[in-house]
C-alpha positions as CSV (number, residue, x, y, z in Angstrom):
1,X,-5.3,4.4,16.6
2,X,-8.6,6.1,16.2
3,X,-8.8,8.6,13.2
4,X,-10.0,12.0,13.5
5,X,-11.3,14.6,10.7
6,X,-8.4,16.9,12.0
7,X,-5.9,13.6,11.7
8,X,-6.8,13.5,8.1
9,X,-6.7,16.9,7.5
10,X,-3.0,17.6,8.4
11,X,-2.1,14.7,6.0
12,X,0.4,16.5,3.9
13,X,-1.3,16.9,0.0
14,X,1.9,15.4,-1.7
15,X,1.7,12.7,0.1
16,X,-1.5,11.2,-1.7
17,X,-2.3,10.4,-5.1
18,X,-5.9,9.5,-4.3
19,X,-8.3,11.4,-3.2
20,X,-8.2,12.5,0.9
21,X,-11.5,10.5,1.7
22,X,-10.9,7.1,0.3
23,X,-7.6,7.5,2.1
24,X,-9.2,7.8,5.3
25,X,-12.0,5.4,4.5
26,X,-9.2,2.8,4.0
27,X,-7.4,3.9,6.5
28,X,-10.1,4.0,9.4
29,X,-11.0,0.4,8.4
30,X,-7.3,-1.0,8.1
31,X,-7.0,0.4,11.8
32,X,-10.9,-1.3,12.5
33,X,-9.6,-4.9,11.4
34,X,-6.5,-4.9,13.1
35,X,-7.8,-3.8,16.2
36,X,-10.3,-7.5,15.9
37,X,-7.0,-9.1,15.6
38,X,-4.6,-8.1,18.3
39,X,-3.3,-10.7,20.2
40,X,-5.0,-13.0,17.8
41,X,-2.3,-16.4,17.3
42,X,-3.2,-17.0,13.7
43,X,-3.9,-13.1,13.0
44,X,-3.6,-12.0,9.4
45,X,-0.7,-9.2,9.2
46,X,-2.7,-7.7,6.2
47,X,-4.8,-5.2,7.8
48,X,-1.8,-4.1,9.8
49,X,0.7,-3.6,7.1
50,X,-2.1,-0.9,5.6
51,X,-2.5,0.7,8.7
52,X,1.2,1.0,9.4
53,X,1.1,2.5,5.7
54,X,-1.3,4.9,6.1
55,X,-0.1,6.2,9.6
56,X,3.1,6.7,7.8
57,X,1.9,8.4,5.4
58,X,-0.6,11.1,7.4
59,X,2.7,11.8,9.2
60,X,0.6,10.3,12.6
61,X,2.1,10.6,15.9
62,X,2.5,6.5,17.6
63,X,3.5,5.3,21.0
64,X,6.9,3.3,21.3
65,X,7.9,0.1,22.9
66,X,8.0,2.8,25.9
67,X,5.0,4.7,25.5
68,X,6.6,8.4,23.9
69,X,5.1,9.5,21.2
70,X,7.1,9.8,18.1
71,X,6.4,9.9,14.2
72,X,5.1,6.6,12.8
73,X,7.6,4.9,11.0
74,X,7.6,4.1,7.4
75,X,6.7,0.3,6.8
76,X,9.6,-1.0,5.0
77,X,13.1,1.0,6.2
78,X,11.5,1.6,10.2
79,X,13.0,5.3,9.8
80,X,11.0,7.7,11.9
81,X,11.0,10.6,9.5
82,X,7.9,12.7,7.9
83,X,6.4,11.4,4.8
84,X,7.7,13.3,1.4
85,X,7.7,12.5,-1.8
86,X,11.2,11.0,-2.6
87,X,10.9,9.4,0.8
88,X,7.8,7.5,-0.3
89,X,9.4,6.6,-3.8
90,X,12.2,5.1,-2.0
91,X,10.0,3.3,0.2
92,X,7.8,2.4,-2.2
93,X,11.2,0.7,-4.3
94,X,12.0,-0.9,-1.1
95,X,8.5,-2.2,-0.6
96,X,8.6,-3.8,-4.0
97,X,11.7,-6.3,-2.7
98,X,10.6,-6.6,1.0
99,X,9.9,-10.4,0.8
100,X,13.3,-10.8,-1.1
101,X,15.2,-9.3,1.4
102,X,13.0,-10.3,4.2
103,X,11.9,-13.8,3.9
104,X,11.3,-14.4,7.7
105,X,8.3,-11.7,7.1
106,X,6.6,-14.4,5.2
107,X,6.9,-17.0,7.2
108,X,6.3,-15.3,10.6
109,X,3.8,-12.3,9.2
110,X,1.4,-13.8,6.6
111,X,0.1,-10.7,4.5
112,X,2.5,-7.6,5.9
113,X,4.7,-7.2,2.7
114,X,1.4,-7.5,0.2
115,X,-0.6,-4.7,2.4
116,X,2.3,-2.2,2.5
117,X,2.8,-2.8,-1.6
118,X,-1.1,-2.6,-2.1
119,X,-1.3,0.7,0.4
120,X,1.9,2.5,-1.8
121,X,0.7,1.4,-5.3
122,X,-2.5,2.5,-4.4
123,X,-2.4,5.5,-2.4
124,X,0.9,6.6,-3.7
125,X,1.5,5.1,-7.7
126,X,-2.1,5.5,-8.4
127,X,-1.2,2.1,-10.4
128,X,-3.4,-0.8,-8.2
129,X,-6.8,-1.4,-6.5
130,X,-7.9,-0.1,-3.2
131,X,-5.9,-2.2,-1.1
132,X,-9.3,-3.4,0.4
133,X,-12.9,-2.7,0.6
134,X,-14.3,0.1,2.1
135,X,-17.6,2.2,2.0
136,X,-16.4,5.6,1.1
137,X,-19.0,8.7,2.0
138,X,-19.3,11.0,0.0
């Protein structure tokens, strides 16, 4: 998914807890690694699970399994709802138990449940580091 200006810009304000540009910084590079990995047979689910975060998050438009275009769905609970606050908590909550309640994740998607925590503590909690490393313009 390529990032635009205007993507970024309809993100909803409630939605974030850190500033709009190191959002999209992270964001544009999650989407940048995971794009070097598709189709990949030992690909590391890391970069995914924070680009699957973020989409979430902006409220992005995806493509289905048959190629409408529908809301992104949140990383933990597949809903395809907007982003909102309480939404986010929940899923944030759920995110926190993921490889609990879904060990076959671990197994069969090394790194998803750490980069959807990382993206929500991060961009939502305020309470962890950037959930990787990005040069951030200024």
């Amino acid at each position: 998914m390529e990032v635009t200006e205007s993507l970024l810009a309809r993100v909803p304000v409630g939605n974030l807890r850190v500033p709009r540009a190191e959002f999209g910084a992270l964001w544009i590079e999650a989407e940048r690694l995971n794009d070097e990995q598709t189709g990949s047979p030992d690909a590391d689910w890391y970069p995914a699970a924070v680009a699957v975060t973020c989409r979430w998050l902006a409220g992005a438009m995806a493509q289905d399994g048959t190629g409408r275009r529908t809301l992104a769905p949140s990383p933990v609970t597949r809903r395809r709802v907007r982003a909102y606050e309480e939404l986010i908590e929940a899923e944030y909550l759920a995110a926190e138990q993921l490889d609990v309640r879904r060990p076959d994740l671990v197994e069969h998607r090394p790194g998803w449940c750490e980069g959807i925590r990382a993206t929500l503590r991060w961009a939502w909690r305020r309470a962890g580091p950037r959930p990787m490393a990005v040069i951030v313009a200024r």
